[in-house]
N, C-alpha and C positions, 0 to 999 in steps of 0.2 A: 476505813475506806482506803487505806496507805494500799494495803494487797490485791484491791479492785484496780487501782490504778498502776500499777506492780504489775497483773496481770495484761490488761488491757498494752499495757507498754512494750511488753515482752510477744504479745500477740501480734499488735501493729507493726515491729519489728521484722518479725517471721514473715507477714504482708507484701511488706515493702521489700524485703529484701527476695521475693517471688516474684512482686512485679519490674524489678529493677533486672533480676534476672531472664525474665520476655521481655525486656527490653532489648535488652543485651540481644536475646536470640533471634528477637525477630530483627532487630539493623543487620545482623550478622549474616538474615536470610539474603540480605539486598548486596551480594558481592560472594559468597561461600558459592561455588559450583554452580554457576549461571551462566549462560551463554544468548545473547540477544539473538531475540525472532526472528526469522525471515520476516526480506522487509514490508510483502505484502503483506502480511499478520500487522506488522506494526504501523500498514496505512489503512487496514479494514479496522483494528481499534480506534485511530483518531476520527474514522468515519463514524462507527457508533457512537463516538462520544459526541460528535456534534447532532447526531441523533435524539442525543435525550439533554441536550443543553448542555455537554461538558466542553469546556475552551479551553480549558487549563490540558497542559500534554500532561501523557501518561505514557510510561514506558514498558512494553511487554518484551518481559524475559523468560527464557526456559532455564527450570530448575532442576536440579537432581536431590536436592533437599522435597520438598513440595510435596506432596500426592496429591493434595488438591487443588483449582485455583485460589489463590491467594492476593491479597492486597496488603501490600506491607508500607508505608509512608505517609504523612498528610503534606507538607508542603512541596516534596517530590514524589509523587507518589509512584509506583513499580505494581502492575501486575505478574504476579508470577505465574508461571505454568507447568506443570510438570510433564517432565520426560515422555515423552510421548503421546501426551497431549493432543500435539495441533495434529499429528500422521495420523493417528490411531482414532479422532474421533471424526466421523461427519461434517463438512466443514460449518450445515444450521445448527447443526448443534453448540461448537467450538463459537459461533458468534451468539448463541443466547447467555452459553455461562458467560461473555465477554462482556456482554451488558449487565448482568445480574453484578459483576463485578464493580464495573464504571458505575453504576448506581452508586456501591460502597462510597466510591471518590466523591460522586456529587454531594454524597451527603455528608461526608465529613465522616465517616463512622469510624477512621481509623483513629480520629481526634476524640471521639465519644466514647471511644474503647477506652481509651488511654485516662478520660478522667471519669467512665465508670470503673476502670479499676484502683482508680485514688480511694472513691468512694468505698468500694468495696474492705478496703485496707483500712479506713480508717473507722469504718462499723462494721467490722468485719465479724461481730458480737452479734450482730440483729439480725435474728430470720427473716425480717420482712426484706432487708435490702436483698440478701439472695435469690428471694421471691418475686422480686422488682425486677431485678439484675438480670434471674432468669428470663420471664417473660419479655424484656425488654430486648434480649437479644434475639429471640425467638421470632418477632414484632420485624425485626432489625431485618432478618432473612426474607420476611412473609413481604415486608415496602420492598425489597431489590427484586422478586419472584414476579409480582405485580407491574414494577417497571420493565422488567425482559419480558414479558409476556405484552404488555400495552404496546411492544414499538413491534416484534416480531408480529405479531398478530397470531398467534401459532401456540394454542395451550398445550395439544397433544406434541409437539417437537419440542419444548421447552422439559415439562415433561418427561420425554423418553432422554435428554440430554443430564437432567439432573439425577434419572435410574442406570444412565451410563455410566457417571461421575461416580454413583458407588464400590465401582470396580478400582476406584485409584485408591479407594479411601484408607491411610495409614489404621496400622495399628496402635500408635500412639498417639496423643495427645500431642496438636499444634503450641504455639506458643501463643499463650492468652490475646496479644496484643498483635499480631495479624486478625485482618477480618477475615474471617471464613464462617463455616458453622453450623447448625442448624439441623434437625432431624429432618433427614432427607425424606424419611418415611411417610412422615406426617406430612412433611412439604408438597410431596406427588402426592397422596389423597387429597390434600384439600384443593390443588389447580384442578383433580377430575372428582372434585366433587364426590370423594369416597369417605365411607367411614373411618376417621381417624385412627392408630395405633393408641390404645391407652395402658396408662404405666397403672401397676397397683397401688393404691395407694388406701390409708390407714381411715378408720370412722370410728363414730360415736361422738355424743355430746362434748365428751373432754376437748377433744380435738376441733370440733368444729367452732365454739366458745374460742378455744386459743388461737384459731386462725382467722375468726371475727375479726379480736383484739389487734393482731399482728397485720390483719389487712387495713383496719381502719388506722395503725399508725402511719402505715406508708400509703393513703389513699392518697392524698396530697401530691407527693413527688410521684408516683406509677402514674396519675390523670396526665399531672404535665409530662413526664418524660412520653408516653403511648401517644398525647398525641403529638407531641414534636414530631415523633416518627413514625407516623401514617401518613400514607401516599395523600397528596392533594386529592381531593373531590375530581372528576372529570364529566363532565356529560357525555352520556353516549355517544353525542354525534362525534366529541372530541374526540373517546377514545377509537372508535371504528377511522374517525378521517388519520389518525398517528397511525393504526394498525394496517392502513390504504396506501401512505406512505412508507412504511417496512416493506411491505410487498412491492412497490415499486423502486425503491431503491434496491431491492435484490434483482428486480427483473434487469434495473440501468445496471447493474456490475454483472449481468448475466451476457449484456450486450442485447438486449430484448427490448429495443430501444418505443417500438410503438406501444408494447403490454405496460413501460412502466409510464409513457404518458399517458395512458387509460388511468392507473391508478393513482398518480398526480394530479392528473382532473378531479377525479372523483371526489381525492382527498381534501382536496382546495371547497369546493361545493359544498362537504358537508363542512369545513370549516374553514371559514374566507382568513381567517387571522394566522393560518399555519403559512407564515412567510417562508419557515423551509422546502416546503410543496412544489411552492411556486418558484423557487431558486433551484428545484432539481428540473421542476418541468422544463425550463429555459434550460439547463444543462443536455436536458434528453433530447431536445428539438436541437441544440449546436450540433450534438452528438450524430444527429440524421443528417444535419447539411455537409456538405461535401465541398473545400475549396477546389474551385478552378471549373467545376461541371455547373455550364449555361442549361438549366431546364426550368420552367416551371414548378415542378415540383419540388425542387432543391430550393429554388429562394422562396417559395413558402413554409421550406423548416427554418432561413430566416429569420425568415418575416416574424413567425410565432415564438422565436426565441427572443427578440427583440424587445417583442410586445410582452412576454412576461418578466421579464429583466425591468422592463419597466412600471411593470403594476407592483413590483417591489418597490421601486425607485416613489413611486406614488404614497406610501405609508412608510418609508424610510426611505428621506430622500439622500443618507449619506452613508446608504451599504456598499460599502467598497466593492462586497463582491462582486453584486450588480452592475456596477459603471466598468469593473475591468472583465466582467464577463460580455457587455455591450463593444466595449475598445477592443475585447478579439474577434467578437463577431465582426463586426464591421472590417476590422484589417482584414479578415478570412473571406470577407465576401468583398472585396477587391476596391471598399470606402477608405480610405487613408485619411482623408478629409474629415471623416465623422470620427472615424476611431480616435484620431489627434486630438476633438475639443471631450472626449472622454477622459483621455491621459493629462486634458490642462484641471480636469475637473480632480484630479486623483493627487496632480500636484497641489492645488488649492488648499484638499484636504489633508495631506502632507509634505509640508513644505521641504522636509531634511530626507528625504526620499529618494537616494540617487537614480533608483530604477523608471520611473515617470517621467523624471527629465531625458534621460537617457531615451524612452519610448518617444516623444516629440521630437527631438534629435532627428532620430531616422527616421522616422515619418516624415518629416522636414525633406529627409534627404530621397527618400522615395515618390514623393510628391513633386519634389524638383525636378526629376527625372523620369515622369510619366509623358512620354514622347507621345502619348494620344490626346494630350491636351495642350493648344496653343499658351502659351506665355512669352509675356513681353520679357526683354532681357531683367527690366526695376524689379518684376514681379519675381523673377528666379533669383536673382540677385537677394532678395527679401528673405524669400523663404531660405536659401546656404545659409543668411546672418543669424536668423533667428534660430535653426538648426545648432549653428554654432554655439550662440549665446545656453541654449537647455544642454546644449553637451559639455562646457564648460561648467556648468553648474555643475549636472552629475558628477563632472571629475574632480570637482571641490570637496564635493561630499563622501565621495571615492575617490583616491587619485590613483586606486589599482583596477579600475573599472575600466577590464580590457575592450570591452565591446564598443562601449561610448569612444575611447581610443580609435578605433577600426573605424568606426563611423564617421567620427572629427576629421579623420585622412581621405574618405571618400569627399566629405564635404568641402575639404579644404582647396581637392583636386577640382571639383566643382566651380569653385572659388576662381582659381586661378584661371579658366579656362574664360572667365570673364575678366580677366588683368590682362596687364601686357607688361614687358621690359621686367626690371626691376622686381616690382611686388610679384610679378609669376613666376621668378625665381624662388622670391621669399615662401610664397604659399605652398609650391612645390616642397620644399626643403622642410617645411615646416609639417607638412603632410607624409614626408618622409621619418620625419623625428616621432612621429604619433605612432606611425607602422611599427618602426622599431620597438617601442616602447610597451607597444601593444605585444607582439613576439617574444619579448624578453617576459614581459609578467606570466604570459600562459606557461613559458618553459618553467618558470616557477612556480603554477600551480598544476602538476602534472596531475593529480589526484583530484582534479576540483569536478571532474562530473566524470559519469557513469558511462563513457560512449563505451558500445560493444556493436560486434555485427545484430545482433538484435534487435537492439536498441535503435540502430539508425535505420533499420530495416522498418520499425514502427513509426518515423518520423511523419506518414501521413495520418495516422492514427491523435499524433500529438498535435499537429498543427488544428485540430478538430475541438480541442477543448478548453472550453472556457476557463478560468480561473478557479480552484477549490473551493466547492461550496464552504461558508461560513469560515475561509480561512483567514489571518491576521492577513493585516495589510499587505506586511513585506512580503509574504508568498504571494498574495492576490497577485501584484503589482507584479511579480519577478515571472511569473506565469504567463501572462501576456506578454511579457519580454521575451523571455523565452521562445513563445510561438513567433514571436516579430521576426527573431533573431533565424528559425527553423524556415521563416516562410522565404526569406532571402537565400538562406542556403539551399533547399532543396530547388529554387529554380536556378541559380549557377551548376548544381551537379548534373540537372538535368539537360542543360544546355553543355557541360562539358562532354554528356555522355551521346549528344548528338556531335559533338567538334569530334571524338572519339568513333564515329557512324556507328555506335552500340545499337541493337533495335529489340525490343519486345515481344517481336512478332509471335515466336516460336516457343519462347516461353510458357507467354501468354495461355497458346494453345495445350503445352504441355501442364499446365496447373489446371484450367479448368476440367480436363480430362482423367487428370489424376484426383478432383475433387469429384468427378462423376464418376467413377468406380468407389470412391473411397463411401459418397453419398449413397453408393448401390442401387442409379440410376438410370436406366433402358437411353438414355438419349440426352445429346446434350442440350436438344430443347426441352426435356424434364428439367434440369439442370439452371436454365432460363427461366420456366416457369416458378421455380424453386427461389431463384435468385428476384426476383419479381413479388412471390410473396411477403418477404423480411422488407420489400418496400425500396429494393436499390434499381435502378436497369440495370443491363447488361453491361449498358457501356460505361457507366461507374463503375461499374464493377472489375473492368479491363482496366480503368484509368487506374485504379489504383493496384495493380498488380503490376502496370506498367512502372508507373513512381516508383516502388518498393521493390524491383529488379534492377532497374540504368539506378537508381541513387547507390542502389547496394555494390553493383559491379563497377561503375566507380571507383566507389572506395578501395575494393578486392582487389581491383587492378593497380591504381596508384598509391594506395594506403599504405596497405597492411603486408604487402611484399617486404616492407621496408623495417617494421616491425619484426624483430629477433628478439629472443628470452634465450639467453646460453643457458647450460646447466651449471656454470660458473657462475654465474647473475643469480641463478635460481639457489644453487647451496648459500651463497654470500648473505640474500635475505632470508635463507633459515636462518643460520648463523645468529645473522644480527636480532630474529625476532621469536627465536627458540619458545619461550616462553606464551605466545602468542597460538600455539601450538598443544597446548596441553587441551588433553580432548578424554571423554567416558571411553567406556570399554564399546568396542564395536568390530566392524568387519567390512573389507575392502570387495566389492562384486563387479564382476563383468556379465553382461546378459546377453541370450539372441531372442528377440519375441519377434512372433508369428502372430499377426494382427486375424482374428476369428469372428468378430465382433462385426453384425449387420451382414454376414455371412448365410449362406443358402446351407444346406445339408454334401452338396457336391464340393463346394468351396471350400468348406470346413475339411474334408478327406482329405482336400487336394494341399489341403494350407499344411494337417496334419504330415500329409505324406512331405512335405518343405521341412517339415521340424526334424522328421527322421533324418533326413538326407543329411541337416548342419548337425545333429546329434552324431550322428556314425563318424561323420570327416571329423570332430575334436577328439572320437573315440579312437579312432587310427593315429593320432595325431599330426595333425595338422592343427595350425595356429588359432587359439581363439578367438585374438582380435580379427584376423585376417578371413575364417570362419562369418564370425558376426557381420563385418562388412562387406561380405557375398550375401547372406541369409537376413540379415535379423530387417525388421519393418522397422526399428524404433530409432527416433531420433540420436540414440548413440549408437548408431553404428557404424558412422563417420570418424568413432573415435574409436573403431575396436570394442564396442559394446561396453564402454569403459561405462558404470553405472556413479562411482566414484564411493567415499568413504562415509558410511553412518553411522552414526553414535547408538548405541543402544538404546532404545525404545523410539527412534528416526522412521524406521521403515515401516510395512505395514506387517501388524504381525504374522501374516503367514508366510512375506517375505523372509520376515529376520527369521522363523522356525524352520524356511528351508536351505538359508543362508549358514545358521547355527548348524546345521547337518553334518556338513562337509567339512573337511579336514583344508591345510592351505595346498592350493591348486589343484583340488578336487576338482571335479563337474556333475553336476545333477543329469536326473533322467528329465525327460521332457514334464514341464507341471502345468495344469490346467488352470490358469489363472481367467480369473474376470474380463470377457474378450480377447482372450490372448491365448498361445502355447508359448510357456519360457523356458530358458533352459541359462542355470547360474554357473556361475566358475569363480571359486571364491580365491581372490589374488592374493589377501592378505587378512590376519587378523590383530587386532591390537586387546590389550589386556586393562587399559587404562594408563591416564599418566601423557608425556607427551611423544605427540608421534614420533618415528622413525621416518630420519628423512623422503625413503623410498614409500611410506603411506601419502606427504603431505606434499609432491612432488606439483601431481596437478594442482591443488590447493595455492600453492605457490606460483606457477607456472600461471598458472589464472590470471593473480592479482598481478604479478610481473606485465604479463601483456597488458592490463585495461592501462598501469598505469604509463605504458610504454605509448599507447596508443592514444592516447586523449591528445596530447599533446600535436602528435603527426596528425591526427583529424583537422584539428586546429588551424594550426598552421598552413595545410593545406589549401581549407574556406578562406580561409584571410589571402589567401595569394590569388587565389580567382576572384576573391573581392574586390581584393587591390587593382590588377590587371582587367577585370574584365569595362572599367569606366576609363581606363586613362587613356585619353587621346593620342 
């Protein structure tokens, strides 16, 4: 027996030392040549996952290892994606493999991998385990094809996503121990219900006796492992009301805000227990109401958001989300009073919570200061202390909690205005010490948020939304703050931009007009009517183009004049952050597009004959950029048609095949792309490795400003804050 055991020894060795090597490859895949997602990739995966019950984060990274999606981690888990992945496919598509993926997570499989392949190692002698082993992994693909298809609603797109994915497919062999896998072949015949691919395989009595034998030793373990991983049972109605809610949740991120309450109703109806339905319906209905527009119609999206916030609150009466999606409705529609006993309810249910304190705080302080409602001096008095008291708290629990600061100083000033002598010194000074304080932390966190002209340009968009469906507490809670925080600032900007006599008027006129050519519509009563169908008037519809000009030009005017990035500044942080820079092979583009797209047949000549005109002037030479910014229709052409630097497999491939053309400072002939005429100018190419300061210039120049600028935003709200209460 010494050489059975000799051998076996010497086998298991060979085993282990395979699986210890996918070990190795596969941790190795989570850091070798990755580059994190764009971060909208990285907020539609946490949205799927809470889709199918995933709360735990997962991190989506682009690979250059990969060809497939990949899931490589159980306790941290990492989807991977390959290089041109997210550009190059459909974005329904890109979210079914994302859930086919996140199933992996839900189920553990990257932990099932790892100790069916102990198993494998240590009978690595028995046909039946390979037999198990196989099937089981097979099984493994068929429960995650099952879950992407139950939530998208969508056999044929799931489908055409998984015969798109064959085009990535390596020519060699993954590392055992990532989840991937599975005969793609076989997997698209059985979702359309096609005749299977089958392998050859051997007959006759001998054989079928021996696989008897071999099946009835592993009947045992194959029963329990097949069914551990089969999908739950569902009832139809379940699965059609999940697949009502996919559709709806894609119409709410499509912005098709009445289609996905249709499908949220529906979903709810056939299945009253789907509490996510009913937390996006209430999201979809905030999403229709409009702060600050007095109609009818608008406090009945409300009204209905209210009411299913609440039919949650009815079978979980301690969902966060719900009470802080109830606390921004009400702030939003102009209850300070109602939204306050939702944030004592949030404190309740977390007491070490600085952001809930801090939200009473300035409700406190806003409520104090509602000049439409009579109060006795005891009663204002009341409400600064107890303001005071929950903003002291926050600062206990944070004491860099700038905001609760800024609000302590308004409240303080409040304070004092009911003292006199002495103490209104004291409370001033004291109220002065808070401002400071407050000022000094922000300059220390230059980086801490994302303001861009963009960005604040969407400030009435944000002030609109509820708290993240099913997200942890500390987001819920900081979401509502957040809007608390946006709803105070946009009405100081807006009032500085009246002290400024800035006016809308002409704007106004100029946007709808330019959205009624762009809509390819005879009148701008089509235009009304248009706007009327989506379910807004007209004059929300002005209110908020008003908002989103005076808050912008504001800024543009006393901002960002002030805001400089040297090229000194700018080499200094290459310099320091060289490495931070190391980028694939790819190629630097300038573009002019010629917008074709909902275009007549005269239009399109006329648009053509525009393309020749900037084609001829860069042929003569005259300047690209300067070119582009005469001609081009596209959003870069305020910057010299600058398209900026993509990494290879980034773009879309007919991009990069006309990009790849051209030599450096080449220019293309006009190309007929999808809606468009374009014409490229390739500024630069890189080879791989890290940039060359003059590729990574904008790139840098970028991050220079956001992080120059947060701070001057900052600063700025807090000085009309400061000033615009003090007596």
């Amino acid at each position: 027996m010494s050489w059975v055991v000799v051998i076996w020894l010497v086998g298991t060795i060979a085993f282990w030392v395979r699986l210890i090597g996918s070990w190795v490859v596969a941790a190795g895949m989570r850091s070798t040549r990755v580059w994190p997602a764009p971060k909208e990739w990285q907020h539609i995966l946490s949205e799927l996952g809470v889709r199918i019950g995933l709360f735990r984060p997962v991190r989506l990274l682009i690979s250059a290892v990969v060809q497939v999606p990949t899931v490589v981690g159980w306790l941290r888990p990492i989807v991977l994606m390959p290089i041109g992945a997210l550009s190059g496919l459909p974005p329904e598509h890109i979210e079914a493999l994302l859930l086919h993926e996140l199933a992996h997570v839900r189920r553990y499989d990257y932990l099932v991998n790892i100790l069916q392949g102990i198993a494998e190692t240590l009978l690595f002698y028995h046909p039946a385990v390979w037999w198990v082993s196989s099937h089981i992994r097979t099984e493994r693909e068929l429960c995650c094809d099952d879950v992407a298809v139950s939530v998208t609603g969508d056999v044929l797109t799931y489908a055409r996503a998984l015969a798109e994915l064959e085009s990535f497919r390596p020519a060699h062999l993954n590392a055992v121990i990532a989840v991937n896998g599975g005969s793609l072949a076989a997997r698209i015949a059985r979702l359309l219900s096609l005749p299977q691919p089958r392998s050859r395989t051997s007959s006759g009595p001998g054989v079928i006796i021996s696989a008897a034998l071999i099946a009835a030793t592993a009947c045992g373990i194959f029963v329990i492992l097949l069914f551990a991983f089969t999908v739950e049972a569902q009832t139809p109605a379940a699965v059609l009301a999940r697949a009502g809610m996919s559709q709806g949740v894609r119409a709410f991120e499509e912005a098709r805000y009445d289609a996905a309450i249709k499908y949220f109703q529906d979903a709810i109806n056939l299945d009253p227990r789907l509490t996510d339905a009913e937390l996006y319906l209430a999201k979809a209905y905030s999403q229709r109401f409009v702060p600050g527009i007095r109609s009818p119609q608008n406090q009945a999206f409300a009204d209905k958001a209210i009411a299913a916030f609440d039919n949650v609150l009815k079978t979980e009466p301690n969902n966060i989300t719900a009470i802080a999606g109830l606390a921004s409705v009400y702030q939003n529609a102009n209850q300070p009073g109602k939204a306050r006993e939702y944030y004592l309810r949030i404190e309740q249910l977390n007491p070490f919570n600085p952001q809930a304190f801090y939200s009473v705080g300035a409700l406190d302080w806003i409520i104090a200061n509602d000049k439409q409602t009579t109060r006795s001096p005891e009663e204002s008095a009341r409400l600064v202390q107890e303001g005071l008291q929950h903003l002291d708290i926050a600062l206990a629990l944070n004491p860099d909690h700038e905001d609760a600061m800024t609000y302590k100083n308004l409240l303080l000033r409040e304070q004092a205005q009911l003292a006199s002598g002495t103490e209104k010194s004291r409370l001033v000074s004291e109220a002065d010490q808070s401002l400071n304080k407050a000022l000094e932390i922000r300059r220390k966190n230059q980086t801490a948020d994302q303001s861009s002209p963009n960005r604040l340009a969407q400030i009435r968009e944000d002030l609109s939304q509820p708290a993240a469906q099913s997200a942890p507490l500390e987001q819920a809670i900081d979401q509502s703050g957040r809007a608390l925080q946006q709803l105070t600032d946009q009405t100081l900007l807006l009032q500085q931009a009246k002290n400024m006599g800035l006016s809308a008027d002409i704007e106004i006129i100029k946007i709808m007009d330019h959205l009624r050519q762009d809509r390819n519509l005879p009148t701008m009563q089509a235009l009304e009517k248009e706007i009327a169908a989506r379910g807004s008037t007209i004059d929300e519809f002005k209110e908020q183009i008003r908002i989103q000009y005076l808050t912008s030009q504001v800024l543009q005017r006393e901002v960002y004049p002030n805001v400089v990035v040297s090229n000194e500044d700018m080499r200094k942080y290459y310099d320091a952050h060289v490495k931070d820079f190391d980028r694939p092979a790819g190629i630097h583009l300038r573009e002019i597009t010629i917008i074709t797209a909902n275009r007549g047949p005269e239009d399109i000549a006329s648009q053509r004959k525009k393309a020749e005109e900037a084609l001829a002037a860069v042929k003569k030479g005259d300047d690209f950029g300067a070119t582009a910014s005469r001609y081009s229709e596209s959003p870069t052409a305020k910057d010299g048609g600058d398209l900026g630097f993509f990494a290879k497999g980034e773009l879309s491939p007919w991009m990069e095949e006309a990009g790849n053309k051209l030599e450096r400072g080449q220019i293309s002939e006009i190309i007929t792309a999808p809606g468009a005429l374009m014409i490229f100018k390739l500024d630069d190419k890189h080879d791989g490795g890290i940039l060359p300061f003059e590729l990574a210039r904008n790139e840098v120049a970028d991050i220079l400003w956001k992080q120059a600028v947060t701070p001057k935003v900052k600063e700025y709200l807090t000085k009309l804050r400061s000033g615009a209460f003090v007596k």
